[in-house]
N, C-alpha and C positions, 0 to 999 in steps of 0.2 A: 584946053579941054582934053587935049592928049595924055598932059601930065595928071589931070586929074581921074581921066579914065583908070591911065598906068598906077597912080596913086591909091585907087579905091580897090583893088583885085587885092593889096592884102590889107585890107582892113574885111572885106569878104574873108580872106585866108584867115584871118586873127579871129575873124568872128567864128571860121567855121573850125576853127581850133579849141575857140573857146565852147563850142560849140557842144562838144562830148562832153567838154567838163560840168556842163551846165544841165546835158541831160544826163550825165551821172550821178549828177547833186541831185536831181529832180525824180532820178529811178526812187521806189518807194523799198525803206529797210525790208530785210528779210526779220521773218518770225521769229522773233523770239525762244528761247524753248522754256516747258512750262515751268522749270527752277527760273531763272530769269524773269518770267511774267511774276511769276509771282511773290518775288523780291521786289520789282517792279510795284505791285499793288499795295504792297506795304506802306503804309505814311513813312514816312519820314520823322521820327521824332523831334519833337518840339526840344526848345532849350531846357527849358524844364523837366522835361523828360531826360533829356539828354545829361543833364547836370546831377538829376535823382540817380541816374542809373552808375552816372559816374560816384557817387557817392554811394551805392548800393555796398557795396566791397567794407567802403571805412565802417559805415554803422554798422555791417555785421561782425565787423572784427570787432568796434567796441563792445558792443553783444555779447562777444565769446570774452571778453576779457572780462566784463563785469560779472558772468557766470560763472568763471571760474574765478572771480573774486570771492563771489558769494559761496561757493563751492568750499573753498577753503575758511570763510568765515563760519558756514556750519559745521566744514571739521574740527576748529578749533573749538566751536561751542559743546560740539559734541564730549570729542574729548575732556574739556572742564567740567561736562558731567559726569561722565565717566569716572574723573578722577574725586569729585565729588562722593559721587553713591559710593565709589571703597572708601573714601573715606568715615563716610557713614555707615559702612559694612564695616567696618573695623573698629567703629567706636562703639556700633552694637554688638559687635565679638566681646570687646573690652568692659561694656558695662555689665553685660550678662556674664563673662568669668566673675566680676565683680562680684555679681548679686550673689551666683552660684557659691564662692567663697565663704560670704557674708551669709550663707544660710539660710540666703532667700529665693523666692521661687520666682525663676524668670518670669515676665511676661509675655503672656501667650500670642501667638497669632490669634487675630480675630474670625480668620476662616477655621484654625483649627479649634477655638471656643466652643463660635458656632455651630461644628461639627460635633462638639462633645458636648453641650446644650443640652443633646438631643436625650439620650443615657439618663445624663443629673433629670430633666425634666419629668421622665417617666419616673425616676424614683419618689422626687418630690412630690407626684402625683398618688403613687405608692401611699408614701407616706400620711397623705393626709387624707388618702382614704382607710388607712387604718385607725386615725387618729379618729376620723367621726364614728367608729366604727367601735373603735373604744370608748368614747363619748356615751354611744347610743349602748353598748353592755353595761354600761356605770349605772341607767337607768332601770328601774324596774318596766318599766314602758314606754316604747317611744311615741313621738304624738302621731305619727303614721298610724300605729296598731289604737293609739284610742280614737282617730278620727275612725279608720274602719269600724271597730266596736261601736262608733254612735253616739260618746260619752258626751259628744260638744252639746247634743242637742238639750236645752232645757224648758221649761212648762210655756206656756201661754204669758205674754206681759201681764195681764190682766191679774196673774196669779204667783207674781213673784213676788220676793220676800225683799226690802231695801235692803239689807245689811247682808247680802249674795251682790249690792253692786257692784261691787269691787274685784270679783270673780268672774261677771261677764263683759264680754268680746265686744260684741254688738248684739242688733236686733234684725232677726231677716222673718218677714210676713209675721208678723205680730208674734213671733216666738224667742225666747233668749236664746243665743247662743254663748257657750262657755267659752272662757281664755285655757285652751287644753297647756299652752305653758305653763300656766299657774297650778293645774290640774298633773301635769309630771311632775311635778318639785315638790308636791305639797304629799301625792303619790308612794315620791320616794320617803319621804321624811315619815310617814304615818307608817311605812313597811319597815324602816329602820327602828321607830318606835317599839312595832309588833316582835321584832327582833330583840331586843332589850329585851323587853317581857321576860319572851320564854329563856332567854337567857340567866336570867334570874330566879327560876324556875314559876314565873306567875302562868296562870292557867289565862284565856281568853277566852270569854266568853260571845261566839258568834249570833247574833242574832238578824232573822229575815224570815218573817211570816208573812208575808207579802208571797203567789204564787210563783211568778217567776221568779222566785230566789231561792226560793224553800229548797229542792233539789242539788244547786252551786252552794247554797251555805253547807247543806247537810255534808255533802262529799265532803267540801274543804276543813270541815272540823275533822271529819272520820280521818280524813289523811293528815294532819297533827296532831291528830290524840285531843282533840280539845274539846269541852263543853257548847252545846249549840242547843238552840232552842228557833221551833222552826211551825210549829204547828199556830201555839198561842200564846202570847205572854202572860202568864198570870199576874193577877198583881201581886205584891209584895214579897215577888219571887226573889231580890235582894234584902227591901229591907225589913221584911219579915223573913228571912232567909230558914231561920229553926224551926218555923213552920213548914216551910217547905222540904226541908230536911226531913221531920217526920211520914210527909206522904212518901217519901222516898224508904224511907225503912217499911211503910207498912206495903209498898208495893213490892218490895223483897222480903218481907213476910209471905206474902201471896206465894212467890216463886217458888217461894224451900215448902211451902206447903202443897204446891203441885209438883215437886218432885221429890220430895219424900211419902207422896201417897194420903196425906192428909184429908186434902177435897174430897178424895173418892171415897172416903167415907160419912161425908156431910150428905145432907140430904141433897136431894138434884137440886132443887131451885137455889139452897142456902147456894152450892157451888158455884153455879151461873151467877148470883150476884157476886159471888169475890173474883171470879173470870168476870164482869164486866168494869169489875172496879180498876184493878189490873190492867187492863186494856188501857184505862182513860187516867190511868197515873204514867202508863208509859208512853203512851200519845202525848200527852203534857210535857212530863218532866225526864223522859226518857233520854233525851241528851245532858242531861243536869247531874247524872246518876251518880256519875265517877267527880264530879266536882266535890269534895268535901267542903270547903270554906268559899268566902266573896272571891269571884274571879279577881287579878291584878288589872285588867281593863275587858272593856267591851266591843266590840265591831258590832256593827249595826248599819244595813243596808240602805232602809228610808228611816231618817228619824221624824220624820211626818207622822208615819205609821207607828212608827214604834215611839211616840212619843213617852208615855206609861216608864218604858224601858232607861230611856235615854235620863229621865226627870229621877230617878231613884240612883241610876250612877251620878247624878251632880251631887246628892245629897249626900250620897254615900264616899264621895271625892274620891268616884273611881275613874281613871281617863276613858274616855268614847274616842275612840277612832270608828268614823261615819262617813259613807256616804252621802253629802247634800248637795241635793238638785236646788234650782232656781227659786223653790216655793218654803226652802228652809230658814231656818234662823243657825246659821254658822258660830252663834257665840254660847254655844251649851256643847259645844264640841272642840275636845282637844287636838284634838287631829282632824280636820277636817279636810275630805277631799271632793273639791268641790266638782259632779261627773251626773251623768244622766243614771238617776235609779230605778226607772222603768225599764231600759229596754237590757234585755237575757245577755246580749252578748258584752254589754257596760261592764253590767253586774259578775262575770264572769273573771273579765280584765280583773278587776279591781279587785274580788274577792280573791285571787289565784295569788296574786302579787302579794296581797298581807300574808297569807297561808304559805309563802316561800318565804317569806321574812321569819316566820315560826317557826316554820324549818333549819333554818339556820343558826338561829338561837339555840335552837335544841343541842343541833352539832354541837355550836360553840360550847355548849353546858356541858353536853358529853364529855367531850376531846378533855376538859378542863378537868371532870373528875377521873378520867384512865391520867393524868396528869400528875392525880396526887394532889 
């Protein structure tokens, strides 16, 4: 018991030795500081993690190799263009010395064409407004100015003539309208006719007693010098013609007998009847005056009206140049123009236009005799 008392004091001694150690183990760590915590709080990367991240480095360097693979592949591409386009700049130096040589004219840029487009287009614009423009002076009338005049308009269906169909357009409210083309062409060719004439030196004879005309005939004779009949036609004012002739001497019997003093010594009434005779010779035949022989043709406003007129020049195979409207017979006329003969300002057009065609003949005739 002795030795085990003696015995037991250092295992007490060993215990209380190990004693500090044990509460040294057992003292609790000191704090952390917050770098440390918070290293600490971090996971810990997984293998996978751990293995990508190891591998992070290589892919980005493969990365920077295959970009500047690619790097250099588009410089070499580049350059291959580069040396391309000179070479294509050089073959087009070459073809254009070429063409330029050979006396031909390079080909343009298309920006600079389209830039000079602009120039050429106005002229061509130019141009072909001069061209209608000479087109429409070539005419005696254009169809503007005889649609304004009213020439389209023709009579009532009801009152047209078959052998005018061929002249008209269409039908609007039961009325003919005229084809005014056919109506400028036929225009010109009747005013080129009236031209001849006087070129030849034939007289024309204008006829239009109808009242809207009577005034547009009368002027357009007085301004070519020509024979016009305007009041009334008498009959066999052609083909009794030396009949006619005689009222015409005896109404210039009258004249020289009132101005040589004659009447004024008749008795009053005998006087007043050769002044009333006188009056109704030249009322009649007072534009006929200066006509010596059968006119070389006729004008004639409505050959409706003037039928009488018209039926003595066929016989007498003098040409009619006429106006017909819708309700005529176009086949007793040489020149027909086929236009509305009622309304003033038709009649006007039409009349002016033959009357400048006379005109011009006259010239022509003139210029010919100061010619020799």
């Amino acid at each position: 018991m002795a030795e085990e008392e003696q015995q037991s004091p250092p295992e007490d001694a060993s215990n209380e030795a190990d004693a500090p150690a044990a509460t040294a183990e057992q003292q609790p760590e000191e704090a952390p500081s917050p770098e440390e915590a918070s290293a600490q709080e971090e996971p810990e990367p997984s293998d996978a993690g751990a293995s990508s991240g190891a591998d992070q480095p290589e892919a980005d360097q493969s990365e920077d190799a295959e970009s500047d693979a690619s790097a250099e592949a588009d410089g070499e591409v580049a350059a291959e263009e580069q040396d391309a386009s000179d070479e294509d700049a050089s073959d087009e130096e070459e073809a254009s010395a070429a063409t330029v040589a050979a006396g031909e004219a390079p080909e343009e840029d298309p920006s600079e064409s389209a830039s000079s487009e602009t120039p050429a287009n106005g002229e061509a614009a130019e141009a072909e407004q001069a061209a209608q423009q000479q087109e429409a002076d070539a005419h005696r009338a254009t169809v503007e100015e005889l649609l304004k005049a009213g020439a389209h308009y023709g009579h009532l269906t009801s009152r047209w003539h078959p052998r005018m169909e061929k002249y008209i357009f269409m039908e609007r409210s039961n009325i003919h309208i005229l084809d005014l083309m056919q109506t400028q062409v036929l225009l010109d060719e009747a005013a080129d006719a009236a031209r001849r004439f006087a070129e030849r030196g034939k007289d024309i004879l204008f006829i239009g007693t109808k009242k809207q005309a009577q005034d547009i005939v009368r002027e357009a004779a007085l301004r070519t010098d020509q024979p016009h009949m305007v009041e009334r036609w008498l009959g066999g004012t052609m083909t009794n013609f030396q009949t006619i002739r005689r009222s015409i001497r005896r109404m210039e019997e009258i004249e020289k007998m009132e101005a040589d003093g004659t009447l004024d010594k008749l008795k009053k009434k005998e006087k007043l009847i050769r002044l009333r005779e006188h009056d109704k010779l030249e009322t009649t035949l007072g534009g006929i005056r200066k006509m010596p022989r059968l006119p070389g043709a006729v004008f004639v406003v409505d050959i409706r009206r003037e039928e009488i007129a018209v039926r003595e020049a066929n016989k007498l195979g003098i040409p009619v140049i006429a106006m017909v409207d819708t309700n005529g017979d176009p086949d007793h006329v040489e020149y027909p123009i086929p236009a509305n003969d009622d309304a003033l300002s038709s009649i006007d057009l039409i009349t002016t236009a033959i009357a400048d065609g006379i005109e011009e003949g006259a010239r022509e005739r003139q210029a010919k005799k100061e010619e020799g």
